[in-house]
C-alpha positions as a printed Julia matrix, in Angstrom:
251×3 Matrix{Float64}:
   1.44  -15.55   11.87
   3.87  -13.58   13.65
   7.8   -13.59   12.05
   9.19  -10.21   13.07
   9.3    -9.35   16.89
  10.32   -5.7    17.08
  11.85   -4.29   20.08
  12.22   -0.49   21.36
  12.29    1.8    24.45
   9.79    5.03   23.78
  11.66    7.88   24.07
  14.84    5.86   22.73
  14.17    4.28   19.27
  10.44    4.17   18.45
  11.04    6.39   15.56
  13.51    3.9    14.14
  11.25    0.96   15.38
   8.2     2.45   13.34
  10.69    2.87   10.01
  11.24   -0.89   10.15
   7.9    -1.77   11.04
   6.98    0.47    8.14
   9.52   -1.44    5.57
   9.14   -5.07    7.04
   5.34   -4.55    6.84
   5.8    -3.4     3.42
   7.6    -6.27    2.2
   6.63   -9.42    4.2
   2.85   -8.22    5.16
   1.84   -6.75    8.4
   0.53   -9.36    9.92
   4.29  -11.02   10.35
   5.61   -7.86   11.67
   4.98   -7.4    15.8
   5.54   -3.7    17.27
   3.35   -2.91   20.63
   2.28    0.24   19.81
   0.76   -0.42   16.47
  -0.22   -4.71   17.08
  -2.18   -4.18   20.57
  -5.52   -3.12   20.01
  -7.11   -1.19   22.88
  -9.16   -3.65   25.02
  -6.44   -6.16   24.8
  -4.86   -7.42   27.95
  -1.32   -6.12   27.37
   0.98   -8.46   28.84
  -0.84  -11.59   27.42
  -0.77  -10.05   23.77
   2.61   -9.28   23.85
   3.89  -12.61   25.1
   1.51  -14.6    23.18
   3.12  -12.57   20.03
   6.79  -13.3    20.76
   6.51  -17.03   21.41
   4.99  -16.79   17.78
   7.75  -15.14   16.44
  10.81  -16.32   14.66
  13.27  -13.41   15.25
  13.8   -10.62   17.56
  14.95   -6.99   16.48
  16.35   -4.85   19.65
  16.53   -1.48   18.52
  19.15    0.09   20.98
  19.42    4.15   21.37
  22.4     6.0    22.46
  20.47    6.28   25.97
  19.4     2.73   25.58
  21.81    0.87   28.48
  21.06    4.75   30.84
  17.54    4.97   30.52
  16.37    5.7    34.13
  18.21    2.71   34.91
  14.56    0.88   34.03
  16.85   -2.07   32.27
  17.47   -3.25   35.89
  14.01   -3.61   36.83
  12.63   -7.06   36.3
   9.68   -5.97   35.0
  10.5    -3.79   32.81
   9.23   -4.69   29.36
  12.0    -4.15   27.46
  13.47   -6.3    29.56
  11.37   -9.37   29.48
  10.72   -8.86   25.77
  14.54   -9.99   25.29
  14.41  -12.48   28.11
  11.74  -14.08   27.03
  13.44  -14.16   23.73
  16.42  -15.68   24.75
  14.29  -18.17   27.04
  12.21  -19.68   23.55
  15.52  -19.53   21.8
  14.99  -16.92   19.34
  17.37  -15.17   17.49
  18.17  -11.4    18.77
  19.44   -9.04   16.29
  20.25   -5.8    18.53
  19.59   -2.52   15.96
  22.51    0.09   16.87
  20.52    3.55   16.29
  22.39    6.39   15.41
  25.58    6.79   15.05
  26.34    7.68   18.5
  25.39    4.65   19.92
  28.13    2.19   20.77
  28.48   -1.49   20.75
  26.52   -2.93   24.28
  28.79   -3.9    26.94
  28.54   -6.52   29.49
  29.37   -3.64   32.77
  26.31   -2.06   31.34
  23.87   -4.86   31.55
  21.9    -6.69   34.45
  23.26  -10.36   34.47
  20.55  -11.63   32.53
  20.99   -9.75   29.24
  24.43   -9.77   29.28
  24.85  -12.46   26.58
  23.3    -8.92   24.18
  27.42   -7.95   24.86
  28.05  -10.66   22.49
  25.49  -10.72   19.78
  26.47   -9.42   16.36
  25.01   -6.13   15.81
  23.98   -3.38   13.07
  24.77    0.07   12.95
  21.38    1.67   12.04
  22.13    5.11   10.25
  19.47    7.67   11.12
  20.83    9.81    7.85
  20.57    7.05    5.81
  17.22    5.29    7.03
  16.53    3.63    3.55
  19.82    1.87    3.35
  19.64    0.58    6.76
  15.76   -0.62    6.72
  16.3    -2.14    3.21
  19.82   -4.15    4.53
  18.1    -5.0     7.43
  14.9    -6.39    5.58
  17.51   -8.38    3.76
  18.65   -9.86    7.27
  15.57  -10.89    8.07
  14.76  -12.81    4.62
  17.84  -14.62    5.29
  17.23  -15.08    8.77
  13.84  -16.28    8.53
  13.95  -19.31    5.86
  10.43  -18.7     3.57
   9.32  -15.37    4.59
  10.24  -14.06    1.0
   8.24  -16.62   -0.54
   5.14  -16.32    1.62
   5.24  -12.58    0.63
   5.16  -13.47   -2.86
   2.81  -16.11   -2.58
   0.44  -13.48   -0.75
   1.02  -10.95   -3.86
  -0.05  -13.17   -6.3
  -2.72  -14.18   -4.5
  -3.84  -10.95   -4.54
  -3.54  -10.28   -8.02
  -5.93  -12.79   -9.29
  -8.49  -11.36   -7.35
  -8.35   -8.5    -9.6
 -10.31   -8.36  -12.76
  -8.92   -7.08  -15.98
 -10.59   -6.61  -19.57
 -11.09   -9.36  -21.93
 -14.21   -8.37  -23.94
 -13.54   -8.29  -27.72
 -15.38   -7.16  -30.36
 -18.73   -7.59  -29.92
 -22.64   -7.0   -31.89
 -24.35   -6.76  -28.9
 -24.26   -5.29  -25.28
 -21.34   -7.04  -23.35
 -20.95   -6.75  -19.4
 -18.02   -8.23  -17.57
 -17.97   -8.2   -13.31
 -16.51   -9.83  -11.03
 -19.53   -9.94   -9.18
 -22.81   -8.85  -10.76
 -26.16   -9.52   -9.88
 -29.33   -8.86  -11.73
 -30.53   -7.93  -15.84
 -29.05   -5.8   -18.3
 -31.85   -4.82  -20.67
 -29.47   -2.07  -22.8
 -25.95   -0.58  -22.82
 -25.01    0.89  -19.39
 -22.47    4.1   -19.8
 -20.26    5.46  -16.62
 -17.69    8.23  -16.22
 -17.82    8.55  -19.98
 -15.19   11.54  -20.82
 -16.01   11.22  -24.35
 -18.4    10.58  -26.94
 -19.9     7.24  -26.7
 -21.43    4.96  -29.8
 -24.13    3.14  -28.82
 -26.39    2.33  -32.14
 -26.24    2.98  -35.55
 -25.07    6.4   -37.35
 -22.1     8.5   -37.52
 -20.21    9.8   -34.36
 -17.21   12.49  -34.89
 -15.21   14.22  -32.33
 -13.56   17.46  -32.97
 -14.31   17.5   -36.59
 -17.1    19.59  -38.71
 -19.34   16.94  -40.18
 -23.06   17.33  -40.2
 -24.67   14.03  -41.75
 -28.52   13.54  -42.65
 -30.95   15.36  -45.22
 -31.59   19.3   -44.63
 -33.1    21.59  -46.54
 -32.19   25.09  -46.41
 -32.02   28.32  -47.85
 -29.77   30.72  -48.29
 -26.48   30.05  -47.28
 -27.4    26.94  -45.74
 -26.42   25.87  -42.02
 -24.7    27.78  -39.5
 -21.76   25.93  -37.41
 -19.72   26.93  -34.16
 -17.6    25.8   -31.42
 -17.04   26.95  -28.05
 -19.72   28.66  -25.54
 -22.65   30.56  -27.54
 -23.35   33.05  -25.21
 -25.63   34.82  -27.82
 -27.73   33.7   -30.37
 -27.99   32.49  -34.38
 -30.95   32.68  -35.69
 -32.38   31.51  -39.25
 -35.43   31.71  -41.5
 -35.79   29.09  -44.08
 -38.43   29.02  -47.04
 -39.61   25.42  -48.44
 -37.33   23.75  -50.38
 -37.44   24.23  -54.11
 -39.02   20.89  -55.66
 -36.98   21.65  -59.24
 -33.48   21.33  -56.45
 -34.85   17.65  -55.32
 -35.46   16.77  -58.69
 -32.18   17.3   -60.04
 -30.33   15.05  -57.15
């Protein structure tokens, strides 16, 4: 479902037009957001897409540029797109918000307009500053919750739908081998270990990191066992005789 119809002349506002695209998109979903560029995929028939999109829509951004009302004089031309974007808006009834871009761009003006968008003249407008972008995208995301009744809650609706899709851990303690999956298919016949950055207990015995303990019988001579740490890059050798039968007697 289409909410957000966005609006722009290339070469005279797509930047801004792709920072609100980015922001609405962010915080409604993109599939309620509508901007040409980014919504048409190639194969589609161009002026059916579009249209089909705005009579879907519930609101209509106009992002205007300082050049907007100038531009090759193309606003004159009924076919323009910009054109019929807004006519077509105002045909279906939907509200126009026109997006001032910069602060160099002035409020429209009727002497500047063909006949049929000259009712633009007397829309409220916002001032869109380029040197403050994430002001101006978050007030006007604010616009548009208010604008469009819902749109806040279908966002929300479509996090936390999201969220319990995701699978978090519950296992306890356990005696045995325990697997938990969202999806898993097939037999677990012993304790699977992956990515393990550590050490990992899986039967019975001691298990010690970063400490000197040695546990088990040995029998040795001398002065008994050698330990080290780090990378051996030579090599400890022992010789050990048989262990002295009066020494296991006396334990």
């Amino acid at each position: 479902m289409i909410e957000v119809f966005i609006n722009y002349r290339t070469g005279d506002g797509e930047k801004t037009a792709a920072l609100l695209d980015q922001e609405l998109s962010r915080r409604f979903g993109g599939d309620r957001v509508f901007r040409a560029s980014k919504s048409i995929a190639p194969g589609d028939t161009y002026p059916d897409t579009l249209l089909a999109a705005l009579r879907r829509s519930s609101l209509l951004l106009a992002v205007v540029g300082p050049d907007w009302t100038k531009f090759q004089g193309r606003l004159h031309d009924p076919e323009d797109w910009v054109r019929r974007e807004i006519e077509e808006a105002f045909t279906y009834g939907l509200p126009v918000i026109p997006i001032l871009d910069g602060r160099k761009t002035d409020r429209l003006s009727k002497a500047d307009l063909p006949p049929e968008l000259e009712r633009l003249a007397d829309l409220q407008s916002i001032p869109f500053d380029t040197h403050d972008t994430e002001t101006g995208v978050r007030r006007i995301g604010d616009l548009v919750a208010e604008m469009v009744p819902g749109l806040d809650r279908l966002a929300q609706a479509d996090e936390k739908s999201s969220a319990s899709d995701t699978v978090t851990n519950s296992v306890g303690d356990v005696s045995g081998t325990a697997v938990q999956s969202r999806d898993f298919t097939g037999d677990v016949g012993g304790t699977i270990v992956k990515d393990s950055r550590g050490p990992v207990h899986t039967g019975n015995g001691h298990i010690y990191q970063n400490s000197r303990h040695v546990s088990g019988d040995r029998h040795f001579s001398g002065n008994g066992m050698t330990y080290f740490e780090g990378d051996n890059h030579g090599s400890v050798q022992h010789r050990f005789s048989e262990p002295d039968s009066r020494e296991d007697d006396s334990r």
